[in-house]
C-alpha positions in Angstrom: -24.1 25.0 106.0 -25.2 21.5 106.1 -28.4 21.9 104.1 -26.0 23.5 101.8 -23.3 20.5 101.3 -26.2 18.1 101.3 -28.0 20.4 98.4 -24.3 20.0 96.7 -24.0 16.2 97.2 -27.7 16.2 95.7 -26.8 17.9 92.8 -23.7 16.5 92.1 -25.3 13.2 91.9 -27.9 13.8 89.3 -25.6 15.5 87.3 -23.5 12.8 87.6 -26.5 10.4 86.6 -27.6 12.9 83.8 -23.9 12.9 82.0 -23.7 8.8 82.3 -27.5 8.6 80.5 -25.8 10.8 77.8 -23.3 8.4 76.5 -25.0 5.9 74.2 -24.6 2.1 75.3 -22.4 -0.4 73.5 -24.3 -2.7 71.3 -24.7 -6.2 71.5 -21.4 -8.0 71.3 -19.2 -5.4 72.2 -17.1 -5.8 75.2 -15.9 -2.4 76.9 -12.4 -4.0 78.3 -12.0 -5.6 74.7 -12.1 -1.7 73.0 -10.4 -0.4 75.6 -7.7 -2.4 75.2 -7.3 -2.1 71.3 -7.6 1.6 71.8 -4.3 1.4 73.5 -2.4 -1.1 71.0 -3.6 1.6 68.9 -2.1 4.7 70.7 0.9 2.7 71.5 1.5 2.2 68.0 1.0 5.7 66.7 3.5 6.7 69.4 5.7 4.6 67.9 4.9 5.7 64.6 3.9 2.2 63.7 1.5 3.5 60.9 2.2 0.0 59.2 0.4 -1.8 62.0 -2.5 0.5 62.2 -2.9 -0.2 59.1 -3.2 -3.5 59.4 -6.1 -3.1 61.6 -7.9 -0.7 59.8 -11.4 -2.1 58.0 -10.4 -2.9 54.1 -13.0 -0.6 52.7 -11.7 2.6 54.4 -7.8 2.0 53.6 -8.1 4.4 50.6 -8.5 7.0 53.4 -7.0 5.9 56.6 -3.8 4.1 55.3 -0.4 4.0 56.3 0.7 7.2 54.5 -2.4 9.3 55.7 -2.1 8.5 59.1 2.0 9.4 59.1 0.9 12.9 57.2 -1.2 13.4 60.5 -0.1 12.1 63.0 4.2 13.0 62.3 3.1 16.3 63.1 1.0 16.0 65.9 4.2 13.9 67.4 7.1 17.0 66.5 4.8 19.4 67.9 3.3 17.4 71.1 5.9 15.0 71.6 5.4 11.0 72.8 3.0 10.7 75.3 3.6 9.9 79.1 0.4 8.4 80.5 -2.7 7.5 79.7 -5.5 9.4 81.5 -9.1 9.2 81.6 -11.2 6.9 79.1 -15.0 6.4 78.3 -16.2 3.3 75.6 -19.6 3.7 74.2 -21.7 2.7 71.6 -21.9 4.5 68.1 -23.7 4.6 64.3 -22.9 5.8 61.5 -25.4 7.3 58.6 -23.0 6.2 56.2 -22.9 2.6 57.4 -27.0 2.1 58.7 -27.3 -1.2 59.6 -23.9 -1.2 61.3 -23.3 -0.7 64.9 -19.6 0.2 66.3 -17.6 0.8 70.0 -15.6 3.8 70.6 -13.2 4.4 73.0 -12.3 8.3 73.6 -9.1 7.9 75.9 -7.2 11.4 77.1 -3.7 10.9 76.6 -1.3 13.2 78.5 1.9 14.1 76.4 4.4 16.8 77.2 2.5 19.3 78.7 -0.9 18.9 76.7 -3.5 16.6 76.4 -4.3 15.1 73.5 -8.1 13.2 73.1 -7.9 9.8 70.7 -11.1 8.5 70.0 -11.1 5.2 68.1 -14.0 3.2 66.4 -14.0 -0.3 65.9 -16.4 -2.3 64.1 -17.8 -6.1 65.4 -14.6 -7.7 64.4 -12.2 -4.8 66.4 -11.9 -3.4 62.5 -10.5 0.6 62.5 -13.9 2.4 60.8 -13.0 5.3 62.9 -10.0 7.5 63.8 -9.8 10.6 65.5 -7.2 13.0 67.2 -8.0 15.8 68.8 -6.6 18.7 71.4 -8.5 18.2 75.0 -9.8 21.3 76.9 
């Protein structure tokens, strides 16, 4: 029985090790608390259905497609049919590229939010200067 519980303590470390070597770093001049933290102006504004002031902080040359109207299409119906959310639960902030954008590094935060009985998964991508390039909703398992 011991050999056993030490065997699972093993393993449970280096898969633990393995799934932290998986997410990609944040690049140079990203701050994790700094994304975090915007992540959650963010959420806290959707919730609100500010779509106005995400706006505002999305990146000028991707307002044709994540713009005030677009996000209220979306996200309206993710609120009637979810409801406002109650906490905040897990997050992770990592590094990301995009092949449209090459020479461009970004920081994502994936944060699970918990709303009325489901949770929902926002992941949020912000350029060097905390710019929206990125904004995904999505159900979590």
């Amino acid at each position: 029985m011991k050999k056993l519980i030490v065997l699972l303590t093993f393993l449970s470390a280096v898969v633990l090790t393995t799934v932290g070597c998986l997410v990609p770093k944040l690049p140079k001049g990203f701050d994790e608390q700094t994304i975090y933290d915007a992540g959650v102006v963010v959420i806290d504004q959707l919730n609100s259905r500010d779509y106005e002031g995400v706006e505002t902080k999305v990146r000028d040359d991707l307002k044709a497609d994540i713009n005030a109207e677009s996000i209220q299409e979306f996200f309206d119906t993710i609120l009637d049919q979810y409801g406002p959310y109650k906490s905040l639960n897990s997050y992770t902030v990592y590094g990301a590229s995009d092949a449209a954008f090459p020479d461009e590094d970004f920081g994502s935060v994936s944060i699970i939010v918990v709303h009325e009985g489901k949770k929902l998964t926002y992941e949020i991508t912000f350029d060097i200067d905390m710019m929206i390039v990125g904004l995904y909703i999505y159900q979590s398992i």
